[in-house]
VOPAGU-2260 file (C-alpha; in pm, 1 decimal, decimal comma):
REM VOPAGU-2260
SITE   aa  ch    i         X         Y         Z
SITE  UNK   A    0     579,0   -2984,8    2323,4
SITE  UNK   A    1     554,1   -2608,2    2274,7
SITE  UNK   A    2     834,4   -2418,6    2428,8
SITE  UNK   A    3     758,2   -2132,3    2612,2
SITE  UNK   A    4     738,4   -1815,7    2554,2
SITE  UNK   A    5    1064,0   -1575,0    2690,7
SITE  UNK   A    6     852,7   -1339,7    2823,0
SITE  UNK   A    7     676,0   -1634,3    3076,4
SITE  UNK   A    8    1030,7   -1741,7    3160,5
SITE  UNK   A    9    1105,0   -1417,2    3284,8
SITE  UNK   A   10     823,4   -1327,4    3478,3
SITE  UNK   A   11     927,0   -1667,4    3700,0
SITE  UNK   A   12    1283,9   -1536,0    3731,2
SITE  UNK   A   13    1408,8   -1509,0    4082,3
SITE  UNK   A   14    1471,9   -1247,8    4207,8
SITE  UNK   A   15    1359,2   -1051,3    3867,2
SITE  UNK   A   16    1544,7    -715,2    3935,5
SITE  UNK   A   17    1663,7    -415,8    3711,8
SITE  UNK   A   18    1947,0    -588,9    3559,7
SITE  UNK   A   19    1739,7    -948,7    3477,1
SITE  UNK   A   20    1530,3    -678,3    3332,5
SITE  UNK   A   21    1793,5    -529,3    3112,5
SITE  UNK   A   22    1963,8    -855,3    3004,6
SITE  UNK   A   23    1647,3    -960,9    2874,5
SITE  UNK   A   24    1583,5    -623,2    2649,7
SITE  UNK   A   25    1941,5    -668,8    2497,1
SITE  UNK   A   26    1880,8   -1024,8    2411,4
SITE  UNK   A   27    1512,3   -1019,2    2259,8
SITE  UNK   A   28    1437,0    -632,6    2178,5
SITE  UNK   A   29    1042,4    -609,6    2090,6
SITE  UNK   A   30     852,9    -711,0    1935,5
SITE  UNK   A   31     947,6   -1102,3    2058,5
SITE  UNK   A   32     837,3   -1320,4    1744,4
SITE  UNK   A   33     798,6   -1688,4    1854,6
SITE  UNK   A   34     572,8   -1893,1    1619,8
SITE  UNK   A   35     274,8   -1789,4    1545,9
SITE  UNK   A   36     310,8   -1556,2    1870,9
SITE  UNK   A   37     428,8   -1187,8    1864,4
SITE  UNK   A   38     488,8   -1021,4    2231,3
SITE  UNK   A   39     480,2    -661,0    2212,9
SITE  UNK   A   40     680,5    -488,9    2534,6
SITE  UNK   A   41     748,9    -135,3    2679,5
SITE  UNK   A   42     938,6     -27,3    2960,9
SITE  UNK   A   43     895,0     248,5    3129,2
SITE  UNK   A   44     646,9     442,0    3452,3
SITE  UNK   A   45     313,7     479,7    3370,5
SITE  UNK   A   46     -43,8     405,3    3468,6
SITE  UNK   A   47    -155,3     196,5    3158,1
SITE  UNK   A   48      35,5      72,5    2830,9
SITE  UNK   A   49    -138,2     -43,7    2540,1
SITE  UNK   A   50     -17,1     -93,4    2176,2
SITE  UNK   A   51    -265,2      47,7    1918,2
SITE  UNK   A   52    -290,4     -73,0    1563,8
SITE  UNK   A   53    -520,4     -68,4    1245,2
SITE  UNK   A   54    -583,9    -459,5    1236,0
SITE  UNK   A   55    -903,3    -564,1    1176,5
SITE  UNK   A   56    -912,6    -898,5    1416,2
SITE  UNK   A   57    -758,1    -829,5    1644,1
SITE  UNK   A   58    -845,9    -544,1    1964,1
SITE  UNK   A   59    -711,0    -236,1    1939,1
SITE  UNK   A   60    -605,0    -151,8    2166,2
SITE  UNK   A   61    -390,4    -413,6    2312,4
SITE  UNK   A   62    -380,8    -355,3    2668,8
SITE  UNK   A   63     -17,9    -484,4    2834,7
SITE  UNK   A   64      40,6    -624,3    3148,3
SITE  UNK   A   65     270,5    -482,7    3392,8
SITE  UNK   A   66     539,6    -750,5    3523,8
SITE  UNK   A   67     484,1    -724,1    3901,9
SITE  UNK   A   68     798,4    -593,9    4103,0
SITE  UNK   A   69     907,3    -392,8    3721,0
SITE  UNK   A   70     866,6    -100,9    3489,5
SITE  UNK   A   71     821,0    -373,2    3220,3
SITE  UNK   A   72     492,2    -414,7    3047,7
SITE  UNK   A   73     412,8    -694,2    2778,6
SITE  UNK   A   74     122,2    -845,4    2575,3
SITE  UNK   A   75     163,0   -1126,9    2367,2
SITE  UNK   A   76    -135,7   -1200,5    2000,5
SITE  UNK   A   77    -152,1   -1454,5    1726,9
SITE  UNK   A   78      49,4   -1323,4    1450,3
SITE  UNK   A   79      48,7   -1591,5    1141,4
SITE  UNK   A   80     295,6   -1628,7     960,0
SITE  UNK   A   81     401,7   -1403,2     705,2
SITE  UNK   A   82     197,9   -1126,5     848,6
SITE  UNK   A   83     351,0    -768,9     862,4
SITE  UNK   A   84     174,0    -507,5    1125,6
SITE  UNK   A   85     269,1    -148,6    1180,9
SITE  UNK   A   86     158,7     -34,2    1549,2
SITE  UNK   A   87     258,8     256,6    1819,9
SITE  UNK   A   88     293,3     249,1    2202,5
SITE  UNK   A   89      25,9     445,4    2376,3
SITE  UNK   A   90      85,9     517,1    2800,9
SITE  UNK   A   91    -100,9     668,8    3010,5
SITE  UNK   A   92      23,4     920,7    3316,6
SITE  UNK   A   93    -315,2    1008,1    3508,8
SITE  UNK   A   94    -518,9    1173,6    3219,1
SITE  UNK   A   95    -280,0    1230,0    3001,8
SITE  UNK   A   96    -239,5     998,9    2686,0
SITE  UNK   A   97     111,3    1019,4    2465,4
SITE  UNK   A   98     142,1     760,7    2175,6
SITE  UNK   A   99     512,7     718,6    1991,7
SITE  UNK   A  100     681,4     479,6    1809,1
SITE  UNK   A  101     817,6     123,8    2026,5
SITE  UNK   A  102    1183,7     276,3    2137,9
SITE  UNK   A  103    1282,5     -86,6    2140,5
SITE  UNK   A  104    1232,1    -187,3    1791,2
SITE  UNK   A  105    1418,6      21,9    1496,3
SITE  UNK   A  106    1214,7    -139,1    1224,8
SITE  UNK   A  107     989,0     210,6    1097,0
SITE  UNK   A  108     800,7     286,2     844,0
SITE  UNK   A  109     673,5     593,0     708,4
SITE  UNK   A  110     348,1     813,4     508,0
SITE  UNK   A  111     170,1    1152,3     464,5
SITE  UNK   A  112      83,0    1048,0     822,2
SITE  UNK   A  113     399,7    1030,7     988,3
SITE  UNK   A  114     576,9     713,4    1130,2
SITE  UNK   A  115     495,3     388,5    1324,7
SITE  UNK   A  116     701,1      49,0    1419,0
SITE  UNK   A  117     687,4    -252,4    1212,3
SITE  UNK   A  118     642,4    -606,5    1327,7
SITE  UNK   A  119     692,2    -882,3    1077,9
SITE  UNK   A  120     591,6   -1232,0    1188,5
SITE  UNK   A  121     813,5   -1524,8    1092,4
SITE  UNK   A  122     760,5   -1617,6     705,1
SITE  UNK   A  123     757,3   -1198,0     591,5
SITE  UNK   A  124    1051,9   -1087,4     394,4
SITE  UNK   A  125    1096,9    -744,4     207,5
SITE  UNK   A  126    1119,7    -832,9    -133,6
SITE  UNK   A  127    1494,8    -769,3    -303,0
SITE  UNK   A  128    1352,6    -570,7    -540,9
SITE  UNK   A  129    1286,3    -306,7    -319,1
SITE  UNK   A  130    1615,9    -235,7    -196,2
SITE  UNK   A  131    1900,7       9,7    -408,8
SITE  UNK   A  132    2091,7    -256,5    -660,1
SITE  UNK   A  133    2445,8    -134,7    -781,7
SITE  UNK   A  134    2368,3    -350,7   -1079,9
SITE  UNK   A  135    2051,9    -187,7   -1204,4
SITE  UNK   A  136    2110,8      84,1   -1442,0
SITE  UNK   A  137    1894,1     365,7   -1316,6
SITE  UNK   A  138    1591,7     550,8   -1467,0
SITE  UNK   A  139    1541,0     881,3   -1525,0
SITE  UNK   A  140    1290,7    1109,8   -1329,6
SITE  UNK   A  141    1223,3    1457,0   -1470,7
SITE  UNK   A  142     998,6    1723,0   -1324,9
SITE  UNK   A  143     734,1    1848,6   -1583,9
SITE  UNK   A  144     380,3    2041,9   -1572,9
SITE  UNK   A  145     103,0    2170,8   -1744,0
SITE  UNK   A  146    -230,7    2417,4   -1732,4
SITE  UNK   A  147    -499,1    2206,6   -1715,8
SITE  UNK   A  148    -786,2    2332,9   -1853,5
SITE  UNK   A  149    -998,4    2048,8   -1700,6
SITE  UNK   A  150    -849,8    2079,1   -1299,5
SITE  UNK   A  151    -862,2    2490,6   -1357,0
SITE  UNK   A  152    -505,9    2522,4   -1263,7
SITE  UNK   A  153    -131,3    2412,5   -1290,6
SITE  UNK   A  154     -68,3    2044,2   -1252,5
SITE  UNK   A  155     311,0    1921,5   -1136,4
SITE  UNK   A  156     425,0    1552,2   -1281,2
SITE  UNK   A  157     741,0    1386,5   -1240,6
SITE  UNK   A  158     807,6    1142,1   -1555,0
SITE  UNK   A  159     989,6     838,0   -1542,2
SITE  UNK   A  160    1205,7     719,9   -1805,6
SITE  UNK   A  161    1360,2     406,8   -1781,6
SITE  UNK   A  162    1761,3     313,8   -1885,2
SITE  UNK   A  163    1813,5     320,1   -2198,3
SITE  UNK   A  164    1559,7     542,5   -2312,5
SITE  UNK   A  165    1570,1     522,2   -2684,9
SITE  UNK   A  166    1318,4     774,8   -2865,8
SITE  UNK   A  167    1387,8     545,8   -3177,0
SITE  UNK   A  168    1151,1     308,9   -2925,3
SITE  UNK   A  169     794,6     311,3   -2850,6
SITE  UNK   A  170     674,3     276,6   -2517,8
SITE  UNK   A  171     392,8     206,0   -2279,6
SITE  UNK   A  172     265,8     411,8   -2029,8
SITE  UNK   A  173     168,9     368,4   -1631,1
SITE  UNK   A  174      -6,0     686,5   -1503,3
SITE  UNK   A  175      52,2     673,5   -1120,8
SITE  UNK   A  176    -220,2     838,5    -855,6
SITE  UNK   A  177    -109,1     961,9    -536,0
SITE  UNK   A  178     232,7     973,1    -734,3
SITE  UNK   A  179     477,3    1187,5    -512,7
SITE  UNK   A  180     378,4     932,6    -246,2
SITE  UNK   A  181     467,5     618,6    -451,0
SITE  UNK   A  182     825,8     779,1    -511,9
SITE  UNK   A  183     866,5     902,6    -131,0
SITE  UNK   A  184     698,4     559,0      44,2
SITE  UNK   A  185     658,4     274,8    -190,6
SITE  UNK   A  186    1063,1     345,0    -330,6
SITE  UNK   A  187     887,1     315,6    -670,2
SITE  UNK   A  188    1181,9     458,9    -871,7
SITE  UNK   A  189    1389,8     182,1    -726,0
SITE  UNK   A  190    1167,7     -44,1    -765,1
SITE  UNK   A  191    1090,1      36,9   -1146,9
SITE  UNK   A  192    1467,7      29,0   -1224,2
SITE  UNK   A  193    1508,1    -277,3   -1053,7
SITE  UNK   A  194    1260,2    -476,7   -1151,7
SITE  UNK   A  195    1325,1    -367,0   -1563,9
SITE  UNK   A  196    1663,9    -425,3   -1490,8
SITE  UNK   A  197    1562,9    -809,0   -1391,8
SITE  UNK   A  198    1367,9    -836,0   -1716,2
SITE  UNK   A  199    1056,3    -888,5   -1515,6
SITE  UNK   A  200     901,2    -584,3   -1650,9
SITE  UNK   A  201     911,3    -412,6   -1999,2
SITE  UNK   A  202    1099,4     -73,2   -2024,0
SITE  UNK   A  203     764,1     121,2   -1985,8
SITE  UNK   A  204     732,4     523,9   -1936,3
SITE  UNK   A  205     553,1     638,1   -1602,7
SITE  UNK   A  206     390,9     927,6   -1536,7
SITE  UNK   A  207     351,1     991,6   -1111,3
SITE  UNK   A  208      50,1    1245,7   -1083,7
SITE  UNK   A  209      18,2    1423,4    -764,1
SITE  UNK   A  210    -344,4    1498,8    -670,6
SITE  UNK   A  211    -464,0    1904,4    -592,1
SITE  UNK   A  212    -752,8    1836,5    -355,1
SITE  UNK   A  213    -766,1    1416,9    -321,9
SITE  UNK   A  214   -1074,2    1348,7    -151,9
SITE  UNK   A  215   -1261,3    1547,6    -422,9
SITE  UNK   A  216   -1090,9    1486,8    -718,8
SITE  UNK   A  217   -1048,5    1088,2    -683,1
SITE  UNK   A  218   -1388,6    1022,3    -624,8
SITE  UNK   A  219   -1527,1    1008,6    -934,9
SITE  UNK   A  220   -1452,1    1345,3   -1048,7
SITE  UNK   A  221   -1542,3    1447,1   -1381,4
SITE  UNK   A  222   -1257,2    1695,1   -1411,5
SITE  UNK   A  223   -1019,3    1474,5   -1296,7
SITE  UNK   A  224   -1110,7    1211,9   -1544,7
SITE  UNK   A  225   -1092,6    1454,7   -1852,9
SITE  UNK   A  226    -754,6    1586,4   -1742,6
SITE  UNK   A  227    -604,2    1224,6   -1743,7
SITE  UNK   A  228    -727,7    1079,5   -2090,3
SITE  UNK   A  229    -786,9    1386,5   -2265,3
SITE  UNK   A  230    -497,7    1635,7   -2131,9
SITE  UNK   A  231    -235,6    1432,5   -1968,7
SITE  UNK   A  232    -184,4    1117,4   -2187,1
SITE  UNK   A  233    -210,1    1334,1   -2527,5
SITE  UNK   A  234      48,4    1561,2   -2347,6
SITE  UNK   A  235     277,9    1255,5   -2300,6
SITE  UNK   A  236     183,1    1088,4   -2640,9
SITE  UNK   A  237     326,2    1438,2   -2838,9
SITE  UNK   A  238     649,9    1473,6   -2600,5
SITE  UNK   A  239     741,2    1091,1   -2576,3
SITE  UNK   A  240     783,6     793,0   -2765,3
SITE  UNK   A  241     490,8     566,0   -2641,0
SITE  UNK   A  242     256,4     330,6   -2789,1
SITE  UNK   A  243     -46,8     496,9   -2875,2
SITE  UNK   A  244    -311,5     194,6   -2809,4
SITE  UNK   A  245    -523,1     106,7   -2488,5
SITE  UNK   A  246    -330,3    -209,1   -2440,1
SITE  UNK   A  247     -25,9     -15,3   -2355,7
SITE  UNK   A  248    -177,7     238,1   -2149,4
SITE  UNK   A  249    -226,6     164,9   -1760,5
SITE  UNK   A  250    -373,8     336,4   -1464,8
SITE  UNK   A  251    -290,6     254,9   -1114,3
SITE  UNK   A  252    -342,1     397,0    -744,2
SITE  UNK   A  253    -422,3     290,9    -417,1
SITE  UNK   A  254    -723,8     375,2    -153,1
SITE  UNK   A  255    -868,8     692,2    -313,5
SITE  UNK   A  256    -617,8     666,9    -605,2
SITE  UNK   A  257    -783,3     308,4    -700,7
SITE  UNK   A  258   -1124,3     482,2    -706,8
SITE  UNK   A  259    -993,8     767,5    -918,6
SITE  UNK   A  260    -852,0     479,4   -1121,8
SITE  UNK   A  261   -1130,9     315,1   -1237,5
SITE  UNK   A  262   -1353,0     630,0   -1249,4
SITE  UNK   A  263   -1126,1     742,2   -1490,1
SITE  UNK   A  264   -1133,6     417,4   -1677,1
SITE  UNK   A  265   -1574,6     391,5   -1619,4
SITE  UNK   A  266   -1605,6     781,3   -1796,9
SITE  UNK   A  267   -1345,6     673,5   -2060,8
SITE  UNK   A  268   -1387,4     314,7   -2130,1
SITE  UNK   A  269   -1147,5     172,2   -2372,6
SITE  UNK   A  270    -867,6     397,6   -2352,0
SITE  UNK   A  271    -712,2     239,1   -2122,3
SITE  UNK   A  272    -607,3     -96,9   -2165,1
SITE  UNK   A  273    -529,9    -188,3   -1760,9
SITE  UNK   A  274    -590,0     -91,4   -1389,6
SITE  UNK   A  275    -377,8    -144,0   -1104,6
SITE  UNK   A  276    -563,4    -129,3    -842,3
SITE  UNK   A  277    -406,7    -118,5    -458,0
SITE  UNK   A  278    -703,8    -163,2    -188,4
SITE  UNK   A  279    -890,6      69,5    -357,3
SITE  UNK   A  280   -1176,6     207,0    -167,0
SITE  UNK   A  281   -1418,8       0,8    -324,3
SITE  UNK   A  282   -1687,8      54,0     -50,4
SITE  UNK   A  283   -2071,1     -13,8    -138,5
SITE  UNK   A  284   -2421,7     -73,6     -12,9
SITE  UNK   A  285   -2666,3    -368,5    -116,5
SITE  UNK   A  286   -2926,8    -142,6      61,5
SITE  UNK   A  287   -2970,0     231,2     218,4
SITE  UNK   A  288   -2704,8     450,9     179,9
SITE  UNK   A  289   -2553,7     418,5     533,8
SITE  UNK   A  290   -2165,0     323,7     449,9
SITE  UNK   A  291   -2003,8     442,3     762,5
SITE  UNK   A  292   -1722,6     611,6     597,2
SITE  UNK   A  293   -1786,2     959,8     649,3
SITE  UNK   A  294   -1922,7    1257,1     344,4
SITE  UNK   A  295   -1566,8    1187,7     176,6
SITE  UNK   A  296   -1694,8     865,2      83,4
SITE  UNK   A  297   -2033,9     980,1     -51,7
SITE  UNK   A  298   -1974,5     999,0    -411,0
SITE  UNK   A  299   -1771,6     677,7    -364,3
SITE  UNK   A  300   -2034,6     458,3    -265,2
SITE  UNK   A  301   -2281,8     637,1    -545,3
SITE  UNK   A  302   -2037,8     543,2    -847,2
SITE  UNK   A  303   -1914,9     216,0    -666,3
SITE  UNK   A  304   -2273,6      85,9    -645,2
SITE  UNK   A  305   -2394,0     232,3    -975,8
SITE  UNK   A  306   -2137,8      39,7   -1166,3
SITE  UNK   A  307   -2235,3    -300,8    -945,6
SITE  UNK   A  308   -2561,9    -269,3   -1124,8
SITE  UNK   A  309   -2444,1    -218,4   -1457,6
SITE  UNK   A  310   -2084,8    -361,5   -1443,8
SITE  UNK   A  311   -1944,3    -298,3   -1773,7
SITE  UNK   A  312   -1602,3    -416,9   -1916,5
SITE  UNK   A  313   -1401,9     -96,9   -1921,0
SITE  UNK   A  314   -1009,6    -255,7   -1954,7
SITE  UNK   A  315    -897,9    -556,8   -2064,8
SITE  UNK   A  316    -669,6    -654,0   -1755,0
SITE  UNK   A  317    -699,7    -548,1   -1378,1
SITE  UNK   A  318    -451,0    -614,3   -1103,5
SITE  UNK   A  319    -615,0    -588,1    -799,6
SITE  UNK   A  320    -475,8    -648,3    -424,5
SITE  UNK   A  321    -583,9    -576,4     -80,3
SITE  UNK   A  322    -428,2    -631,7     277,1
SITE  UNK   A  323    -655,9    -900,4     495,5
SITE  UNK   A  324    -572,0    -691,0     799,5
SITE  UNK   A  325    -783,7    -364,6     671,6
SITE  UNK   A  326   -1170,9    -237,9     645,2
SITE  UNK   A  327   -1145,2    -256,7     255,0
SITE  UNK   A  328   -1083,3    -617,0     229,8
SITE  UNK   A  329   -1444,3    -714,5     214,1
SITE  UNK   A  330   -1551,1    -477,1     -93,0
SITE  UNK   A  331   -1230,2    -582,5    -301,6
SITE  UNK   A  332   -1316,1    -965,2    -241,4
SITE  UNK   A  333   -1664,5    -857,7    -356,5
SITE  UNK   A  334   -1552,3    -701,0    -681,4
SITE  UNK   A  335   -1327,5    -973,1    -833,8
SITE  UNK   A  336   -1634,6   -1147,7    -903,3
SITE  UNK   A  337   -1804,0    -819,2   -1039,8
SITE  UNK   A  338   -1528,5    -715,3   -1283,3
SITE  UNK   A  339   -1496,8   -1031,0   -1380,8
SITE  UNK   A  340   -1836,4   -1098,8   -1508,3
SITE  UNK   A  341   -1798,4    -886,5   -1739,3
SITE  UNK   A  342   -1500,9   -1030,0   -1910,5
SITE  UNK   A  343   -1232,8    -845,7   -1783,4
SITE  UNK   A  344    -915,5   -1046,1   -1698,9
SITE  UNK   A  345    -849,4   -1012,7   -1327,2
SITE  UNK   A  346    -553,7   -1144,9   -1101,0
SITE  UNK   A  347    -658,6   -1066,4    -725,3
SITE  UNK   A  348    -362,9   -1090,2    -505,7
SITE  UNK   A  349    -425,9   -1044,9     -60,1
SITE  UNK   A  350    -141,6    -995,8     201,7
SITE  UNK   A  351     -95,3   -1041,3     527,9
SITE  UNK   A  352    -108,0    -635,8     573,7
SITE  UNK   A  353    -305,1    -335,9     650,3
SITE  UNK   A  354    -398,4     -17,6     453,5
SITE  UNK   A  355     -20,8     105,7     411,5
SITE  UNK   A  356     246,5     234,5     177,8
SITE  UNK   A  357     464,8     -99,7     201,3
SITE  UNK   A  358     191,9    -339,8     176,5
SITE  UNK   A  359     145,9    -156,6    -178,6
SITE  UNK   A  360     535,2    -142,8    -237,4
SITE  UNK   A  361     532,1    -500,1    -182,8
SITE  UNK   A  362     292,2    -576,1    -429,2
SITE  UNK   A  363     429,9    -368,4    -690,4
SITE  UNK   A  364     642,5    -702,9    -835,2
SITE  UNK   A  365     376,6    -912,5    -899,8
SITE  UNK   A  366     118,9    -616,9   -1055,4
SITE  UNK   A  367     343,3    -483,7   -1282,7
SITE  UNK   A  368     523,2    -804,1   -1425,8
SITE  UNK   A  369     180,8    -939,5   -1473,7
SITE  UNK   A  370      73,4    -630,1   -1643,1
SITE  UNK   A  371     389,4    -521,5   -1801,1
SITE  UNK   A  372     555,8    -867,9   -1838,5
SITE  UNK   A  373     942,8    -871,3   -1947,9
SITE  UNK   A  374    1114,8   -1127,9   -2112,8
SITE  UNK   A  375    1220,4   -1326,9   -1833,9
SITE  UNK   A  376     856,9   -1357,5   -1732,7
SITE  UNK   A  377     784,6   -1458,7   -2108,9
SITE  UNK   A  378    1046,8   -1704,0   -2078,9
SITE  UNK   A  379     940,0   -1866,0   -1708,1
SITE  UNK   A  380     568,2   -1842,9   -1681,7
């Protein structure tokens, strides 16, 4: 028999006052996980409460109830398990509309965008990789730059050497897109040290590229491309010890970043020997040209259908994942089949996400120690 939920007991508590009220918050918080069910609760005077999200599935928004007799509003969805959503509280006070992070849960996280609360269903767990070890020696991350002939201006890097840097050593490389954002939301320096520290990745050299104007220069951008392979990486190759060969050479970036990825890759083919790609805006149309994304995504659904009807093999390996809770999960299912027609390798990973900065952070583990495998991966798989 399926227990109910605590938020049904309480609305048949007698009498259900202020202080039942109270007793309640301290004990559950919000969001209430129970199963497979998440209740989502605010408390507080208003006309209308609603939570609002970026799940595709489910309504948004999610209109709460008020409790009769309180200032306590509540709506309970499906959440399975080992799903991870990031929502806000939106109220409503005659016409006026505020939205703000849930004041009862302190779970957060953050982008470019700003902040919103977390809910994690029963079975998600932030990986341990992710967090600050004591016991990993830490990288190195130096700030560097160039003229770029390409771009028509100055282009700021930050380099990542790992420990024990050795320029008796060779190398590989990972260029990152979107690359301040990686270091400030996906904890990718920590993540890098910790992960080479575990012997799950190589000691590899990464290069976290910033973009100038993003919607313009990821989408297949000509410029763009020629400053990576033909001003960045020789850059890097005469200032650092890496492997000069495709195989060790890697691209990687998420939403626009992914596109500017394997652009980069299509206009250079064989230079690169890898893609990471993090639901990258793959977006296409079988017919028309009516995508529904907006002029930014123009010249993304030219160069993502052009290369559906000539798909050509352009790396040897691509990691590619996607959150089953966002828009893009559609196109990246209907690529793995694409790039791998043409004899690319290609591990496809989903999550129980959206289109966020931790759904990529949490993915970083698998990508990289697939791509970049260390010895204990060498040993174990």
């Amino acid at each position: 028999m399926t227990a109910r939920l605590a938020i049904n007991r309480l609305r048949e508590r007698s009498p259900l006052d202020g202080a039942a009220v109270d007793r309640f918050l301290t004990r559950h918080g919000s969001p209430i996980i129970e199963g497979e069910r998440a209740t989502f609760i605010w408390r507080g005077e208003a006309d209308g409460a609603q939570v609002r999200h970026r799940v595709v599935g489910l309504p948004d928004p999610l209109a709460m109830k008020r409790l009769p007799g309180t200032d306590l509003w509540a709506v309970t969805t499906v959440l399975p398990e080992g799903s991870r959503v990031e929502y806000q509280i939106e109220v409503r006070r005659g016409a006026r509309h505020e939205q703000f992070n849930d004041p009862l849960n302190p779970r957060l996280a953050h982008s470019p965008l700003g902040s919103s609360s977390v809910c994690a269903s029963l079975g998600y767990e932030v990986p341990d990789w992710v967090r600050f070890d004591p016991e990993a020696r830490p990288g190195t991350l130096v700030e560097e730059g160039m003229r770029s002939k390409a771009l028509r201006r100055e282009q700021r890097f930050h380099v990542y050497l790992p420990a024990r840097f050795n320029r008796a050593l060779r190398y590989p490389l990972l260029v990152v897109h979107d690359g301040t954002d990686y270091l400030n939301f996906a904890a990718m320096k920590t993540v890098l040290d910790n992960l080479i520290h575990r012997l799950d990745v190589d000691p590899l050299v990464a290069v976290f590229v910033p973009p100038g104007d993003r919607l313009r220069e990821y989408a297949n951008h000509a410029p763009h491309a020629r400053f990576i392979a033909r001003e960045l990486v020789p850059l890097l190759l005469e200032r650092l010890p890496l492997v000069d060969s495709p195989e060790a050479r890697c691209l990687m970036g998420s939403s626009f970043g992914g596109i500017a990825s394997l652009s980069t890759a299509v206009r250079y083919p064989g230079f690169f020997g890898s893609l990471l790609l993090q639901s990258a805006s793959l977006v296409f149309t079988d017919i028309g040209f009516e995508h529904g994304g907006g002029p930014a995504f123009d010249p993304v659904v030219k160069f993502v259908n052009r290369y559906r009807t000539r798909p050509t093999a352009v790396v040897d390996r691509i990691y590619q994942s996607c959150g089953v809770y966002e828009p893009l999960i559609t196109p990246n299912r209907s690529m793995v089949p694409v790039f791998r027609q043409t004899g690319m390798a290609v591990r496809y990973v989903e999550a129980r996400d959206g289109h966020n900065w931790e759904n990529w952070r949490d993915r970083l583990g698998d990508g990289l120690s697939w791509l970049f495998p260390g010895p204990q991966k060498f040993v174990y798989e």
